[in-house]
C-alpha positions as CSV (number, residue, x, y, z in Angstrom):
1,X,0.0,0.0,0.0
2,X,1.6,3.6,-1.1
3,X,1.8,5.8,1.6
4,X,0.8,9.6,1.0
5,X,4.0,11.9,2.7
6,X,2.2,14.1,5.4
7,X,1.8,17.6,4.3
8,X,4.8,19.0,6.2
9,X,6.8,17.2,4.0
10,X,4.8,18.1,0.8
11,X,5.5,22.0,1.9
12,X,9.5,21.0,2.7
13,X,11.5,23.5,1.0
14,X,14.0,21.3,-0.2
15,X,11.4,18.7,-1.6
16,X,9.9,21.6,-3.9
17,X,11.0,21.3,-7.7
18,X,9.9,25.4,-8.2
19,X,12.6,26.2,-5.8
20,X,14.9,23.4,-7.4
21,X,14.8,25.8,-10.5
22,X,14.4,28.9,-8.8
23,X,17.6,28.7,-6.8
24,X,19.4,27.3,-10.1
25,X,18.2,30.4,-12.4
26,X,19.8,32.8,-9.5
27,X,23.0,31.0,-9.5
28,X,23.2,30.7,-13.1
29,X,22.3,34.4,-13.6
30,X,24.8,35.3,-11.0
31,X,27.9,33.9,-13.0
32,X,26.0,35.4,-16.3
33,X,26.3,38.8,-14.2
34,X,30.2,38.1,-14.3
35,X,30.7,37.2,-17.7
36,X,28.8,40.3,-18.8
37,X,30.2,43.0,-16.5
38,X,32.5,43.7,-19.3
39,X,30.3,44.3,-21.8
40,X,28.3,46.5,-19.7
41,X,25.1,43.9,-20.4
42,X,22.3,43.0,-18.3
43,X,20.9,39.2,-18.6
44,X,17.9,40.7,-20.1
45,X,19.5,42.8,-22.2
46,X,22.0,39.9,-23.7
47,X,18.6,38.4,-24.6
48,X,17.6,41.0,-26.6
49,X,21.3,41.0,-27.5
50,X,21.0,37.6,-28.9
51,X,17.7,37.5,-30.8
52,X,18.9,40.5,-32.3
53,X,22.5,39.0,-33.7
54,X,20.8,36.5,-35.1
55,X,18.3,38.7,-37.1
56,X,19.1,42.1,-37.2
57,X,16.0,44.5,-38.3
58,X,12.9,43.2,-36.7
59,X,10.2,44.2,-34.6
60,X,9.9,44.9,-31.0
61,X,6.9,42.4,-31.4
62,X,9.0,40.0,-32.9
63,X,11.5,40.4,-30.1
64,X,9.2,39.7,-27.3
65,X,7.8,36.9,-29.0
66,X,11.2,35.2,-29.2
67,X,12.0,36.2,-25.1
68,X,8.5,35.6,-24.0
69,X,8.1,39.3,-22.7
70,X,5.5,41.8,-23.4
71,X,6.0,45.2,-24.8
72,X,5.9,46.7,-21.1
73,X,8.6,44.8,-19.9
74,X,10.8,45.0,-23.2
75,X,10.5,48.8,-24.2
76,X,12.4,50.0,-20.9
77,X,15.6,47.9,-21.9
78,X,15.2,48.5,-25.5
79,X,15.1,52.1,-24.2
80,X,18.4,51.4,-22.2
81,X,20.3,49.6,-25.1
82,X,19.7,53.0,-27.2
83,X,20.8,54.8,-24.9
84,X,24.3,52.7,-24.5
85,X,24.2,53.3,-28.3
86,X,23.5,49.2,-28.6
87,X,20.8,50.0,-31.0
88,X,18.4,52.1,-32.8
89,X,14.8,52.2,-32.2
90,X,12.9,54.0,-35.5
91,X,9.0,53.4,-36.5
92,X,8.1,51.4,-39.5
93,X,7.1,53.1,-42.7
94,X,5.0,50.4,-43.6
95,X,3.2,50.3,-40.4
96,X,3.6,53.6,-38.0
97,X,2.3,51.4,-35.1
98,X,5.4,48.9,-35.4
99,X,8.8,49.8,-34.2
100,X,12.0,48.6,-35.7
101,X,14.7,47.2,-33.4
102,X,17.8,47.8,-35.5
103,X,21.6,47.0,-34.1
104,X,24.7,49.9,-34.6
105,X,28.1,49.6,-35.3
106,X,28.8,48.9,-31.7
107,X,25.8,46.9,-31.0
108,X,27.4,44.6,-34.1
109,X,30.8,44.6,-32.5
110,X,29.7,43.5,-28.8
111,X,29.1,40.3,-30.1
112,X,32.4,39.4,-31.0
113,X,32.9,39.9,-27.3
114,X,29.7,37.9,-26.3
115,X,31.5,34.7,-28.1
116,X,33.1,33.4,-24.9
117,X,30.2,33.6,-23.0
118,X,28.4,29.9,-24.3
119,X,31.6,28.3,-23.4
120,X,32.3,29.7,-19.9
121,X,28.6,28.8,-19.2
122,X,29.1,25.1,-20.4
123,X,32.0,24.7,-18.6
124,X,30.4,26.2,-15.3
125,X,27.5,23.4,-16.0
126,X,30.5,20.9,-16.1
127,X,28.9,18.6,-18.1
128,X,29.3,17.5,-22.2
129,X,27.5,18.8,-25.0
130,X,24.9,15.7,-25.1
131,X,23.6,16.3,-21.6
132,X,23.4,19.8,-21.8
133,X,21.3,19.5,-25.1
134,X,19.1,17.1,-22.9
135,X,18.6,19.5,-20.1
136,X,17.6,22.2,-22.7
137,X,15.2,20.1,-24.6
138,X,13.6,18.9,-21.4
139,X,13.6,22.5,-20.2
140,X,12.0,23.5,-23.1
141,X,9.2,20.5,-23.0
142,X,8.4,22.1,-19.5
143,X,7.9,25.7,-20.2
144,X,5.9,24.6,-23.4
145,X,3.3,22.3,-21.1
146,X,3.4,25.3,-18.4
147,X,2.2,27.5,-21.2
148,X,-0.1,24.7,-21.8
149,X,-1.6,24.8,-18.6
């Protein structure tokens, strides 16, 4: 006969899988603080950093749909990245209601500097390529059925 564990131990702190991933994020986005000191980058703002090194020219729609964030939450560091001279921020002529995210010389050139970065974080994890590809996918699966939910 299975035994159901009292509700003390349901409520245990270390038995909870949200602080399991909770505590992980802050310590992974405590060494990402490190790595991006240098480059004057918040974590957010290396997002933003990211989506837009890998397409250059899009929305600010299109950028939140890649991070997950909503225009409330993205327009303040898009604001700050201008003002770092990161990027430029310019309405559509197509569309006046769209704005375009587009990067800047030195926007373009901070990712030369960002290339270490994967590789520190990888090395950090202390685990091979194959099982940190796992982790991601499985990751990925969860915030897909959380979305779900």
């Amino acid at each position: 006969m299975k035994t159901t564990p009292n509700t003390t131990e349901q409520l245990a702190l270390d038995n909870q899988f949200c602080f399991a991933l909770y505590s992980t994020n802050l310590a992974l986005h405590k060494l990402y603080r490190q790595l991006l000191a240098p480059m004057n980058l918040t974590y957010p703002q290396y997002l933003v950093m990211l989506v837009l090194w890998e397409r250059d020219d899009i929305t600010v729609s299109e950028v939140g749909e890649r991070l997950f964030l909503d225009s409330a939450t993205l327009t303040p560091l898009l604001k700050r990245l201008e003002s770092a001279g990161l990027i430029r921020r310019q309405r559509s002529r197509q569309d006046e209601r769209q704005v375009i995210i587009t990067l800047s010389e030195s926007g373009r050139a901070l990712q030369q500097q960002a290339t270490a970065i994967p590789a520190s974080i990888s090395c950090a994890m202390a685990c091979d390529s194959a099982t940190m590809h796992d982790i991601k996918q499985q990751l990925e699966q969860l915030r897909q059925r959380f979305q779900q939910a």
